[in-house]
N, C-alpha and C positions, 0 to 999 in steps of 0.2 A: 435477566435473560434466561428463558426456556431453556433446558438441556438441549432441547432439537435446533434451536437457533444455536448455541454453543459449537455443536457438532458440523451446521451448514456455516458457518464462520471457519471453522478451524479447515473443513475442507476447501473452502475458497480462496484463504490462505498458502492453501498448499499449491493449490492448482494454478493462483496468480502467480506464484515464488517461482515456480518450474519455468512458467512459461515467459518469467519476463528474462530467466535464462539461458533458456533455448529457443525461444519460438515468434520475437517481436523481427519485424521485416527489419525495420529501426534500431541500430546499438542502443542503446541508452548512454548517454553523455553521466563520468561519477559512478560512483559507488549506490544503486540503489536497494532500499531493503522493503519490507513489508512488516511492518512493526506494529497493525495492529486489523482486523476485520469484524466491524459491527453489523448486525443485520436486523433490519424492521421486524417487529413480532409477527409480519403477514409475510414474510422472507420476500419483500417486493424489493428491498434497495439493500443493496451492499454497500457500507464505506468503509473502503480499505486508504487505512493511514501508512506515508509512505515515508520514508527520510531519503534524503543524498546526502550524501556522502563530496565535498567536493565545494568548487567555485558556485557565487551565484549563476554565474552563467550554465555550468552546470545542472542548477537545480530548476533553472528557468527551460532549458530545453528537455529535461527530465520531466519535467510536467506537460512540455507542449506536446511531446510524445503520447505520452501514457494518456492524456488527451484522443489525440487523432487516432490512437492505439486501439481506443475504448471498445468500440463494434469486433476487434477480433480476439480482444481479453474475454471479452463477452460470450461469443461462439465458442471461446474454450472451456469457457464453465458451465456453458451449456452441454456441451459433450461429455466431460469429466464426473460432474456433478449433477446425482440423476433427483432432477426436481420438476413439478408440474409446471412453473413460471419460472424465468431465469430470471434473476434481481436486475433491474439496474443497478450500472456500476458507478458509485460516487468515489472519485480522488481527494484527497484530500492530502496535505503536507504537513507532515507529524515534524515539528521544531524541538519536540523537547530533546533530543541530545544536544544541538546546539543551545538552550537554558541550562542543562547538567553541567556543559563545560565549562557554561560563562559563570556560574555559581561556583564552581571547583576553583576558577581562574581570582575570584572573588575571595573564598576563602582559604586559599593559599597566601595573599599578597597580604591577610590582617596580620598585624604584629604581634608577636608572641609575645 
């Protein structure tokens, strides 16, 4: 990844994090985080990787949100983030702390 795509990643990161803390109409259902932002080398798509924190049901309405949410996550990185094209925004559900846990859960139980 280009340093300039590094840089529009790391600010999209910031700008989604803020705003999924103060700024969604929608609570968010859980604990959610932003735990990772890739973008196109033509900076047309963002996919920002997200975890909950929480119940499936949780992480089922964590997604339907940030879903419906998309058009105004959108408009804020348009605002925030000064670029000729605003990326589309791809979601995506980042599992691996749930894989880290169930591997720690795994190698704690082997017999010493």
């Amino acid at each position: 990844m280009s340093i300039r795509a590094e840089r529009v990643s790391a600010e999209i990161r910031k700008v989604v994090s803020e705003f999924l803390i103060r700024g969604l109409r929608t609570p968010l259902p859980g604990f959610v985080t932003i735990s990772n932002v890739k973008v196109s080398p033509d900076l047309s798509v963002a996919t920002i990787y997200y975890s909950v924190f929480g119940s499936d049901d949780n992480i089922a309405g964590a997604t339907k949100i940030l879903e419906a949410e998309k058009w105004l996550l959108r408009k804020e990185v348009a605002k925030k983030v000064k670029l000729r094209i605003v990326p589309n925004l791809v979601f995506i559900l980042d599992e691996s702390p749930e894989k880290v846990d169930n591997i720690h859960k795994i190698l704690n139980n082997l017999p010493k």
